[in-house]
SEVEX-606717 format. One record per residue: residue in three letters; x, z, y of N, C-alpha, C in turn. Coordinates in pm, whole numbers, padded with zeros to 5 digits, always signed. Atoms other than C-alpha are relative to their C-alpha. Layout:
REM residues N
AlaXZYXZYXZY/...
REM end
This chain:
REM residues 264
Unk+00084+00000-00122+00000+00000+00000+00086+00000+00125/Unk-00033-00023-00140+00244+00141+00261+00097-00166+00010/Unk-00133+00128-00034+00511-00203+00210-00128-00110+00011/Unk+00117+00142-00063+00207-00458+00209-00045+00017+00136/Unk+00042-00021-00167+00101-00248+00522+00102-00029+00094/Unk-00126-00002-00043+00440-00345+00660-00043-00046+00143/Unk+00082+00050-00092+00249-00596+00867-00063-00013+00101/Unk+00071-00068-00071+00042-00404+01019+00055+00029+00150/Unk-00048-00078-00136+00314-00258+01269-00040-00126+00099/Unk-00046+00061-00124+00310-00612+01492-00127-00013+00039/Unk+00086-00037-00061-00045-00510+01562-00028+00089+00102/Unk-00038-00098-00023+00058-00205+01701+00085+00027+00126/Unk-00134-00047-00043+00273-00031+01980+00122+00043-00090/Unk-00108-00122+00080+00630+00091+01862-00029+00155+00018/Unk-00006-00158+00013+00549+00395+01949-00137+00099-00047/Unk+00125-00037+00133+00217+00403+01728-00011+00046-00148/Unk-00054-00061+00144+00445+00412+01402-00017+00094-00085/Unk+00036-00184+00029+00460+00761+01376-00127-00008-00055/Unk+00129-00045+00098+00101+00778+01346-00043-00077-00129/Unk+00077+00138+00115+00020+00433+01121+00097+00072-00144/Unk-00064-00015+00117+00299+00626+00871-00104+00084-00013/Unk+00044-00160+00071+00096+00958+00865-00142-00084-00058/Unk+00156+00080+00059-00241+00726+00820-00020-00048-00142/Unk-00009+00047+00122-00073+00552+00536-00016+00104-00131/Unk+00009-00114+00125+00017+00882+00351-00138+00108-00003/Unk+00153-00099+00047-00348+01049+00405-00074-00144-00060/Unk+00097+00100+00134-00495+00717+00239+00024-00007-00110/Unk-00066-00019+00118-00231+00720-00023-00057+00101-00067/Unk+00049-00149+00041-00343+01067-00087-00150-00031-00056/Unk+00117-00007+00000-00706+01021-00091+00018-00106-00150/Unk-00048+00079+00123-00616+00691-00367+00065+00087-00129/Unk-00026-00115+00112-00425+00974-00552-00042+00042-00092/Unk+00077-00089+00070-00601+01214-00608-00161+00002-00005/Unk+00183+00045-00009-01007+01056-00561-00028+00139+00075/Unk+00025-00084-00065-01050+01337-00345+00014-00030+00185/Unk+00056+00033-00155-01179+01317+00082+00143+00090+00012/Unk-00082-00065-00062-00900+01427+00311-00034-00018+00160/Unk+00065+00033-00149-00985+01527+00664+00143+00018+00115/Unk-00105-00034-00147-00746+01487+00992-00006+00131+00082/Unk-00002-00082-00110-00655+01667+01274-00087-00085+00148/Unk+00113+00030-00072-00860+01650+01613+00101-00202+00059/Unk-00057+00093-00011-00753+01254+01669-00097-00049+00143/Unk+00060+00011-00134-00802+01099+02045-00077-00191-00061/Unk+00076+00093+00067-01014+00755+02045+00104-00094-00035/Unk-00087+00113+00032-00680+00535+02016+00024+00006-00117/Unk-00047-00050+00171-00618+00743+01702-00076-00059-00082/Unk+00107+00012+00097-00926+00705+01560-00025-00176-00027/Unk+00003+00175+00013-00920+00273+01622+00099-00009-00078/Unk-00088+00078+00106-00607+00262+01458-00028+00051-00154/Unk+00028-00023+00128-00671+00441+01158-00128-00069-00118/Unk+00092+00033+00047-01034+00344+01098+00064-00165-00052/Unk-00037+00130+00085-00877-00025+01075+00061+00000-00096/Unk+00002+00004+00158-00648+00062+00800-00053+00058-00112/Unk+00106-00083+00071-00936+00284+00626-00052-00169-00062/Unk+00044+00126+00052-01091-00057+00643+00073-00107-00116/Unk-00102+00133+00066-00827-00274+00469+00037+00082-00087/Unk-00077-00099+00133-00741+00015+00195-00162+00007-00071/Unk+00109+00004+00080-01116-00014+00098-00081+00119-00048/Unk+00029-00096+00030-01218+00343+00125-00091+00024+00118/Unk+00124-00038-00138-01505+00533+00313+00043+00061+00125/Unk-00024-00098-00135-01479+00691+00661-00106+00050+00080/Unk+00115-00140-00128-01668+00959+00849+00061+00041+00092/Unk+00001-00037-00168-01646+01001+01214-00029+00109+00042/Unk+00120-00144-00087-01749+01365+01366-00098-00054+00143/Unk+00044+00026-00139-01816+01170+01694-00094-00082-00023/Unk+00119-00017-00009-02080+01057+01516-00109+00036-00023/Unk+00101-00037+00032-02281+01304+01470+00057+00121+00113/Unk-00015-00079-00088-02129+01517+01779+00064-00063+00118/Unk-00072+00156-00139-02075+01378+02143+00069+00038+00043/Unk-00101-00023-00074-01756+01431+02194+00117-00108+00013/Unk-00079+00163-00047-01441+01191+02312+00102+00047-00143/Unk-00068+00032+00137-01221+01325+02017-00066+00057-00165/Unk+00081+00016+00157-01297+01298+01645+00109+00053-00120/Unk-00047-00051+00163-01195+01470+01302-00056-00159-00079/Unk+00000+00119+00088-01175+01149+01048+00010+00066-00148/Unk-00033-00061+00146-01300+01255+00687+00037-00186-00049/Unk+00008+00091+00123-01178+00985+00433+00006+00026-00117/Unk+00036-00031+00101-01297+00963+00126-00024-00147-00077/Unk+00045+00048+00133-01369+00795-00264-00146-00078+00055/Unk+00196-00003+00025-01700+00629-00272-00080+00038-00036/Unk+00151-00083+00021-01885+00824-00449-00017+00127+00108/Unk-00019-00122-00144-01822+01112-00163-00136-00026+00093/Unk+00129+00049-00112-02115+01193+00031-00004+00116+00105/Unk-00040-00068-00103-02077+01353+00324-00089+00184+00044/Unk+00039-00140-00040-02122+01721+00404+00049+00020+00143/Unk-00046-00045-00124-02068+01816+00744+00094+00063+00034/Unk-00087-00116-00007-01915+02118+00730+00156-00044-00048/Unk-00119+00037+00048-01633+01918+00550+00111-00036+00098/Unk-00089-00051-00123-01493+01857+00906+00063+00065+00025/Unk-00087-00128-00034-01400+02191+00937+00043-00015+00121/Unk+00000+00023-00179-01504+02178+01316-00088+00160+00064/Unk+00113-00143-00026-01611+02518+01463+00013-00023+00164/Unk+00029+00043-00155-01734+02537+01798+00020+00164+00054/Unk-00034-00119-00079-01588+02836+02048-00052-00003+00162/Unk+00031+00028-00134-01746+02921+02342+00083+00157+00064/Unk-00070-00106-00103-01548+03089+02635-00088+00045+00145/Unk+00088-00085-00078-01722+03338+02879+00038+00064+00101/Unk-00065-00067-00108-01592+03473+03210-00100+00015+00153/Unk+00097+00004-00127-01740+03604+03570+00009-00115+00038/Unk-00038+00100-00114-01772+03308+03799-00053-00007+00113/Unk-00004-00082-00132-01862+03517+04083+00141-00038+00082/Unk-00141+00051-00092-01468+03462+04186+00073-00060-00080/Unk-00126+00095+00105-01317+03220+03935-00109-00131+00003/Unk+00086+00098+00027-01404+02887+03847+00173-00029-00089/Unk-00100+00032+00066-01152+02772+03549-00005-00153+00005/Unk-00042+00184+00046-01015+02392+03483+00039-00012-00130/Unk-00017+00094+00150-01017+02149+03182+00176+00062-00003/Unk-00139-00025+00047-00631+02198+03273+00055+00092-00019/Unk-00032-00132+00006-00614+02571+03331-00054+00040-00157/Unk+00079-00027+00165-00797+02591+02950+00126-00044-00089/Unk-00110+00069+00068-00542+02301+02845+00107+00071-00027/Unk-00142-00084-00039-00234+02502+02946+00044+00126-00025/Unk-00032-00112+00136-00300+02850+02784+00002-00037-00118/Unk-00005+00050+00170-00389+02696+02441+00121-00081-00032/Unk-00110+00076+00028-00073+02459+02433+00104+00108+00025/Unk-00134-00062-00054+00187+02685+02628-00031+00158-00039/Unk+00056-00109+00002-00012+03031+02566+00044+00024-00122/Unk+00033+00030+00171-00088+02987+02191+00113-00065-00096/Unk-00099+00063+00095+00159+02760+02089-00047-00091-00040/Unk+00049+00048+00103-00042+02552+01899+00021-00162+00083/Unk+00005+00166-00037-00073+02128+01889-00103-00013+00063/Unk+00163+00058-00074-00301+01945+02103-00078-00052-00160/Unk+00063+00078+00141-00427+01816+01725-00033+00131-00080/Unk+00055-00112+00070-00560+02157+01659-00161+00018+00071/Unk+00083+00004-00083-00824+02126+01925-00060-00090+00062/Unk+00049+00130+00026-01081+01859+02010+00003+00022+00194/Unk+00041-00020-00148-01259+01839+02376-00042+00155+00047/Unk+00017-00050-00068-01251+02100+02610-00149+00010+00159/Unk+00112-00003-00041-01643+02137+02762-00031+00094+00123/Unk+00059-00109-00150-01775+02297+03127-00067-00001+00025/Unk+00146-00020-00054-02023+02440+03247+00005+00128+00087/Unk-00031-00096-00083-02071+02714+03512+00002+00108-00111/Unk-00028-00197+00046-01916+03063+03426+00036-00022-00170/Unk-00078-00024+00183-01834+02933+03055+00023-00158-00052/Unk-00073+00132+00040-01673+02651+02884+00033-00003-00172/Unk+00025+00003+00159-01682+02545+02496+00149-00072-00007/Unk-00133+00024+00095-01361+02448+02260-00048-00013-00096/Unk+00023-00026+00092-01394+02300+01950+00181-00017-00041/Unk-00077-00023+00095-01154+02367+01705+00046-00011-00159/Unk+00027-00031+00100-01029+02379+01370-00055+00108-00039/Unk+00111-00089+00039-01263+02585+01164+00105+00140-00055/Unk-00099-00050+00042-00919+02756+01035+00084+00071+00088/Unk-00080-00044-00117-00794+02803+01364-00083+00100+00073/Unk+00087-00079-00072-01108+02985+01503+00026+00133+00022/Unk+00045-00111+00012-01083+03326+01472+00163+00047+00078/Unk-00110+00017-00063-00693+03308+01605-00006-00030+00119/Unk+00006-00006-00160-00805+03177+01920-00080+00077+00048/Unk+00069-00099-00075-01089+03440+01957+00087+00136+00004/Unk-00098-00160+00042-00819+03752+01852+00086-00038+00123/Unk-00119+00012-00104-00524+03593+02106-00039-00076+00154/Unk+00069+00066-00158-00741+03412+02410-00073+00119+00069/Unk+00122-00139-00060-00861+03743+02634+00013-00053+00150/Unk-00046-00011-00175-00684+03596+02976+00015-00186+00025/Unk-00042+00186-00044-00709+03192+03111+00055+00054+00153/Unk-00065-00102-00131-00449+03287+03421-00039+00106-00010/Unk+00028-00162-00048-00552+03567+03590-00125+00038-00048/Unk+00160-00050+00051-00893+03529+03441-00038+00080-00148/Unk+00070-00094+00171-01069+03797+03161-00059-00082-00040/Unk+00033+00116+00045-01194+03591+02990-00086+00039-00186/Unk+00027-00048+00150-01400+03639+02606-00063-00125-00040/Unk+00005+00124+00083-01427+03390+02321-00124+00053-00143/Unk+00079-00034+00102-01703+03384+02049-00025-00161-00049/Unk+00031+00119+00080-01814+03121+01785-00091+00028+00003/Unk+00108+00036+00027-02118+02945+01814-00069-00097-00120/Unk+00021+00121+00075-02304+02723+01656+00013-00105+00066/Unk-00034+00143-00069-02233+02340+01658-00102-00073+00062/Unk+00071+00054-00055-02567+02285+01780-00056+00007+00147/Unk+00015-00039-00150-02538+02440+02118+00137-00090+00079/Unk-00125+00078-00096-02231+02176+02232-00081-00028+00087/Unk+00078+00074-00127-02266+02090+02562+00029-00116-00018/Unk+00014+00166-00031-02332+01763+02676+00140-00073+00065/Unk-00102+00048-00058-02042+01546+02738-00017-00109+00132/Unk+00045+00081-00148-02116+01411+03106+00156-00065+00035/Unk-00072+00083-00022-01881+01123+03190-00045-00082+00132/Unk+00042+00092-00048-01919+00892+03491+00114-00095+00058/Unk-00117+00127-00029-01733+00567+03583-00010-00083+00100/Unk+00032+00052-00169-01679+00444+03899+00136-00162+00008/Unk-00089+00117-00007-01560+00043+03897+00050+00002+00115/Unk-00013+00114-00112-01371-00159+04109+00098-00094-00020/Unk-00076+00145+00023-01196-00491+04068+00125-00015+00110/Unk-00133+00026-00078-00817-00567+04162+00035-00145-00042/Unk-00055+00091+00025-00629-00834+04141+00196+00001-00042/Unk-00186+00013+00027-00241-00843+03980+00064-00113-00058/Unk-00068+00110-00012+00014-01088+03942+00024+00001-00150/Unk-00046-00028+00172+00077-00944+03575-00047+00110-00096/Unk+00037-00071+00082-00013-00726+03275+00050+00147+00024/Unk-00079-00102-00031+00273-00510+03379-00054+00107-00003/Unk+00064-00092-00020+00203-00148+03385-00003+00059+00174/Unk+00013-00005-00105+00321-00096+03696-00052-00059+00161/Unk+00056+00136-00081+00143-00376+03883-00154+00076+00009/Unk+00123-00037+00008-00161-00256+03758-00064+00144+00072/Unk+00021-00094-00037-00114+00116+03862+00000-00027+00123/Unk-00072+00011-00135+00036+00012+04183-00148-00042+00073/Unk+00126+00097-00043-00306-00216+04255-00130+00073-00032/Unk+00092-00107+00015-00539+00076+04115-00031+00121+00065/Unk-00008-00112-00077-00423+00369+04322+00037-00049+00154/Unk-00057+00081-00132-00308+00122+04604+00107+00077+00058/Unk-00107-00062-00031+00028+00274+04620+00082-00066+00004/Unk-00165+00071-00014+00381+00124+04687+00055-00016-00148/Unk-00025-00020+00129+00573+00017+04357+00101+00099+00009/Unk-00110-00069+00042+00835+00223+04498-00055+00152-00080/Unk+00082-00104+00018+00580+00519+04467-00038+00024-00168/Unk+00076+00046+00141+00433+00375+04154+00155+00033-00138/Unk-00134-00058+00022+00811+00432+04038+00043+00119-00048/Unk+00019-00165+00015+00800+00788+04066-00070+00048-00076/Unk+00087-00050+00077+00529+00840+03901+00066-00019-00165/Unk-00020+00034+00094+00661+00665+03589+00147+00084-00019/Unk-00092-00055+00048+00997+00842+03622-00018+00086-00056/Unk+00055-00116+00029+00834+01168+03617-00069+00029-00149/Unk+00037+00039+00159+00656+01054+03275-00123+00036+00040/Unk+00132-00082-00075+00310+01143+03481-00081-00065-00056/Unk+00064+00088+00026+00188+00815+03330-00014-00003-00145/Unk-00012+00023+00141+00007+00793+02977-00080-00118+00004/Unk+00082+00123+00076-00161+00467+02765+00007+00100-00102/Unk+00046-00012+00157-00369+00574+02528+00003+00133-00021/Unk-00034-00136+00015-00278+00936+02552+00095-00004-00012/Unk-00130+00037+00022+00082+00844+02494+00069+00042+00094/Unk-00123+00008-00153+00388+00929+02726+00016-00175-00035/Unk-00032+00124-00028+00435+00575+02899+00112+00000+00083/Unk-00076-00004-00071+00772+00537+03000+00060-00093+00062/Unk-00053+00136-00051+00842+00179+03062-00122-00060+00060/Unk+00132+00089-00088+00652+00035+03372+00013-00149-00026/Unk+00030+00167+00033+00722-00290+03268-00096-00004-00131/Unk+00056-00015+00117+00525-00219+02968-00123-00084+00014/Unk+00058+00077-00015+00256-00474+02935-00153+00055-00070/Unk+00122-00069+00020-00170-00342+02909-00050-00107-00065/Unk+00102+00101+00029-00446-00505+02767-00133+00023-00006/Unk+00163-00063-00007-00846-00480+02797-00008+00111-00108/Unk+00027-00084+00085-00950-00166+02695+00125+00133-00006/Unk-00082-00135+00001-00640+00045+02762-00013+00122+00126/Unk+00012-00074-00088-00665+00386+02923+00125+00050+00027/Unk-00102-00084-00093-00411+00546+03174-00044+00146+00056/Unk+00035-00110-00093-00406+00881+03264+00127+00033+00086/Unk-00161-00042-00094-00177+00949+03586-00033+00147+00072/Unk+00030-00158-00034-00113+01322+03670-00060+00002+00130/Unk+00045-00012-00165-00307+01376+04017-00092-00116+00051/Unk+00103+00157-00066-00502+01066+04035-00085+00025-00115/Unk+00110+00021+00135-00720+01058+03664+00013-00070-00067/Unk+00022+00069+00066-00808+00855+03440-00082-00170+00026/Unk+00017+00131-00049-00850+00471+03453+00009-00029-00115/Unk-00016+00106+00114-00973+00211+03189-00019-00160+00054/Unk-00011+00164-00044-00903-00162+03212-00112-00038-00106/Unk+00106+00015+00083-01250-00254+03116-00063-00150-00015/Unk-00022+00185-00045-01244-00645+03210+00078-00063+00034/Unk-00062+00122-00071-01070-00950+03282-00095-00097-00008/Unk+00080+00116-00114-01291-01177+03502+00073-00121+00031/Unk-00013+00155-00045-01114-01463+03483+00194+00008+00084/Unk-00103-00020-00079-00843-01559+03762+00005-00065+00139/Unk+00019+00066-00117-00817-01599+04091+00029-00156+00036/Unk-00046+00133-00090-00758-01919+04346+00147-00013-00023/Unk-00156-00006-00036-00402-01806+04378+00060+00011-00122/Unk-00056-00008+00121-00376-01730+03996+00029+00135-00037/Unk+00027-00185+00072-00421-01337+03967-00048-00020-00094/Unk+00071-00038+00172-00553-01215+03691-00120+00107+00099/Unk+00100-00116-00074-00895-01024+03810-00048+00106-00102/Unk+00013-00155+00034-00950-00679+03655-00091+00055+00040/Unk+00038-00108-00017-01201-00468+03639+00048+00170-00021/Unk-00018-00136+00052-01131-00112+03638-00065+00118+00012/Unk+00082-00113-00045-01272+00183+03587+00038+00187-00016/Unk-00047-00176-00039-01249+00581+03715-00074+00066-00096/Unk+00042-00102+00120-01335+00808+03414-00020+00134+00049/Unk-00020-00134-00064-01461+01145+03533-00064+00060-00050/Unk+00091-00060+00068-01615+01395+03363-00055+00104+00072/Unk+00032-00077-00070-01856+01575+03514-00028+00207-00017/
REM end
């Protein structure tokens, strides 16, 4: 499987490898031993590449995202005769509770204890959810009870953690705000430069700094070349998806739609 998949990579970024190996050896596995094997919390780039070689290895796949609305997904794969249990996810849902009389916490202030606090991988933990005065985490179902024992403080904030049920997730509110550029090239830096309407020297900086991801990825080469459908997140500005090409100008741009990802 993995040398016929050899192939596969010039579909791929180089720096997708990594994951398309670990993909290979949880299908291998599953072929093994006829037994489902479930991932870690995978973002949506994850989940496109894998599901395609799920597809081409001829085995089943279950999504969490769809049967919960969130942007990242646990991937069961499984045998065919396998029929899906839910719980087989092993997705528990944590909700966090604090005054917000004088606090108001951030997606990033949440982000930044659980990674730097905790220790733990971003691939232990799915989307991070808000809502006034409390904010949901899902998690592994394994990991739960570890983040309610060691999470009492987000900064300066008290803060208390309890498991709910998965049927109280909040709603994942998203909204996307177009607008059409025009660039001379695919480039990455063309594109940022023409999205934030910044200088390339500016646009520069950003990329030195490593501020710039595709895909969720560190993007370190602005010459690096996009394509419909890729997302950027740049530290201090947001999130941006290249959600069209319209053609091309008079002068021979390339016209772009793009769009501002914001969650509300």
């Amino acid at each position: 499987m993995v040398n016929n998949g050899r192939a596969i990579y010039q579909h791929f970024r180089p720096d997708e490898q990594v994951f398309i190996e670990k993909s290979f050896d949880l299908i291998e596995q599953v072929k093994a031993t006829y037994a489902f094997r479930v991932t870690e919390f995978l973002n949506p780039r994850q989940v496109s590449i894998l599901s395609s070689l799920i597809n081409q290895a001829g085995l089943s796949a279950y999504f969490s995202t769809d049967y919960y609305d969130t942007e990242y997904a646990k991937v069961l794969v499984a045998p065919d005769y396998y029929t899906l249990d839910l719980n087989d996810f092993g997705i528990s849902l944590l909700e966090l509770s604090y005054n917000p009389k004088f606090n108001h916490l951030t997606h990033r202030q949440i982000m930044g204890t659980l990674i730097n606090q905790l220790g733990v991988k971003r691939s232990i933990f799915g989307d991070i959810l808000l809502a006034e005065g409390k904010a949901q985490i899902l998690v592994e179902s394994s990991m739960a009870s570890y983040f309610v024992q060691n999470i009492t403080k987000i900064g300066k904030v008290t803060v208390a953690l309890k498991e709910v049920e998965l049927n109280h997730l909040l709603p994942l509110l998203v909204h996307r705000q177009s607008q059409e550029i025009l660039v001379a090239s695919w480039r990455a830096d063309a594109i940022v430069s023409e999205t934030l309407s910044l200088s390339r020297s500016n646009v520069t900086k950003l990329f030195d700094k490593e501020w710039v991801k595709l895909n969720y990825a560190s993007l370190g080469k602005s010459s690096q070349e996009l394509e419909v459908g890729d997302l950027l997140s740049i530290r201090g500005y947001g999130r941006y998806q290249i959600a069209q090409q319209k053609g091309y100008s008079k002068s021979g741009k390339i016209k772009l739609t793009i769009e501002k990802i914001t969650e509300l």
